[in-house]
C-alpha positions in Angstrom: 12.7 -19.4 10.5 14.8 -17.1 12.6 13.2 -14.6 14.4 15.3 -11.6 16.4 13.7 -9.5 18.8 15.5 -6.3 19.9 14.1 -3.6 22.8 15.3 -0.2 22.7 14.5 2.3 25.5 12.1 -0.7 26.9 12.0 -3.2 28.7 11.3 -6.6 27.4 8.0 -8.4 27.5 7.5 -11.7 26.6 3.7 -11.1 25.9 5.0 -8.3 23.3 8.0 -11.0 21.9 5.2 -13.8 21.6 2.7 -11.6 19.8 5.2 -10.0 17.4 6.7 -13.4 16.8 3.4 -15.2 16.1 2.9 -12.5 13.6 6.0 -12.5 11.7 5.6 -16.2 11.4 2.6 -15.8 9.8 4.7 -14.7 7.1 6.5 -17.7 6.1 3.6 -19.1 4.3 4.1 -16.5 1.5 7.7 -17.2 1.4 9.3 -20.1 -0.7 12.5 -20.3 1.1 13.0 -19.8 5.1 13.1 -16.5 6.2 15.0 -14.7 8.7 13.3 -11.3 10.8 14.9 -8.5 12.4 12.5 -6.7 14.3 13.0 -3.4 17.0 10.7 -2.4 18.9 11.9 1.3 20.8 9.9 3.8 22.2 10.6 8.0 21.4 8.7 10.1 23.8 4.9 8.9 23.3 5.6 7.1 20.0 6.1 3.5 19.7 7.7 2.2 17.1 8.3 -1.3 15.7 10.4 -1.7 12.7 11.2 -5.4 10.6 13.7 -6.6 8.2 13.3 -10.0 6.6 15.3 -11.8 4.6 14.2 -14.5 2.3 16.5 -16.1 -0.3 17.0 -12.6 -2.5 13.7 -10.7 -1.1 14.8 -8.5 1.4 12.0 -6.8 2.9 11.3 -3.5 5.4 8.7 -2.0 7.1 8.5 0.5 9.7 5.4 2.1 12.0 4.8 4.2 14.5 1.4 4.7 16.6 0.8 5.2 20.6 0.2 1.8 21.3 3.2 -1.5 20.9 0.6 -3.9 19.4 -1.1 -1.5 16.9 2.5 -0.4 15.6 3.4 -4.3 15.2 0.0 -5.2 13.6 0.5 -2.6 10.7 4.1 -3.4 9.8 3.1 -6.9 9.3 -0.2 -5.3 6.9 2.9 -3.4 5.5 5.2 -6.5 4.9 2.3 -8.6 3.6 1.3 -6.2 0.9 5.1 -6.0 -0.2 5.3 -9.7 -0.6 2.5 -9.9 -2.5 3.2 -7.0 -4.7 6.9 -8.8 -4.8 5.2 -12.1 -5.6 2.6 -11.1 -8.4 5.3 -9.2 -10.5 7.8 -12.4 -10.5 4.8 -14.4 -11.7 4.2 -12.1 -14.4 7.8 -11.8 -15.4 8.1 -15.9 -15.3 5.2 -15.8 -17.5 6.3 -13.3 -20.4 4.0 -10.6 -19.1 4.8 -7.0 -19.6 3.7 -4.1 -18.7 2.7 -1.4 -21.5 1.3 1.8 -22.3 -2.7 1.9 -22.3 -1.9 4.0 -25.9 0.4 1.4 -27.4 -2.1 -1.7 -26.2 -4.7 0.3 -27.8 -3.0 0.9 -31.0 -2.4 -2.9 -31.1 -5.4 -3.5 -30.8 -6.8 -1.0 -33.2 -8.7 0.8 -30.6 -8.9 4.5 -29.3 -6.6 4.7 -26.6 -9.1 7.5 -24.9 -12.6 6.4 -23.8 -15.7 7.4 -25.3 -17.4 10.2 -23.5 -21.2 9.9 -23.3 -23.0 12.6 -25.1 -23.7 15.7 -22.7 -27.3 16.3 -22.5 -28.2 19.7 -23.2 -31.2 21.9 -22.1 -33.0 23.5 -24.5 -33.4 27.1 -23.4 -37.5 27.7 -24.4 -37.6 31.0 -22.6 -36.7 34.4 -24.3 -33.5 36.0 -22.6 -34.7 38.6 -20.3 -34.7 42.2 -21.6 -32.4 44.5 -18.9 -34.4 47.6 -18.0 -32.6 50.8 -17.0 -34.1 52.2 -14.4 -35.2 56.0 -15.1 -34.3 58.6 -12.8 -35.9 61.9 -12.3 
């Protein structure tokens, strides 16, 4: 695991290298072969913004975030590169295991089915009262 820390328009902070290396390492247990992380952390006027890059094997994953405070802006891109790898992770299995993706019309058609579900029947109200007559009013 080789983690790269780079400050832009900051100075460095080893609480702020610590955390975001803590997190990113976190990582590693989704990945099947060791990964390496990129990660910048610059600020732009009020904005700070942490970006990553990892590299796994042939995954090669990104993530950027901006918010007004370092640690907030570190904590979503990790949310951000978890959900990748898992999204990444769960289509390989289903590839490996002859899975595929299909129209909900052509599975239904397979299956002999309606490929639109069944509405349930609308209630209606029956109308018990005569419509109103409209009366003109009379002018003298």
């Amino acid at each position: 695991m080789n983690i790269s820390i780079t400050f832009r328009h900051m100075t460095s902070s080893e609480a702020i290298k610590k955390h975001a290396s803590e997190k990113l390492g976190k990582l590693q247990k989704f990945l099947r072969q060791p990964m390496t992380a990129k990660v910048t952390l610059s600020i732009d006027g009020l904005k700070q913004i942490a970006e990553a890059r990892i590299s796994s094997g042939g995954e090669h994953l990104e993530a950027k975030e901006s918010s007004e405070d370092m640690y907030s802006s570190i904590d979503r891109i990790m949310s951000k590169l978890e959900r990748q790898i898992r999204r990444d992770k769960g289509a390989a299995e289903s590839k490996r295991r002859g899975i595929e993706k299909t129209e909900p019309a052509a599975a239904a058609a397979a299956d002999g089915t309606s490929a639109r579900p069944r509405k349930k029947a609308a209630k209606t109200k029956a109308k018990t009262a005569a419509p109103r007559a409209k009366t003109a009013k009379k002018t003298h």
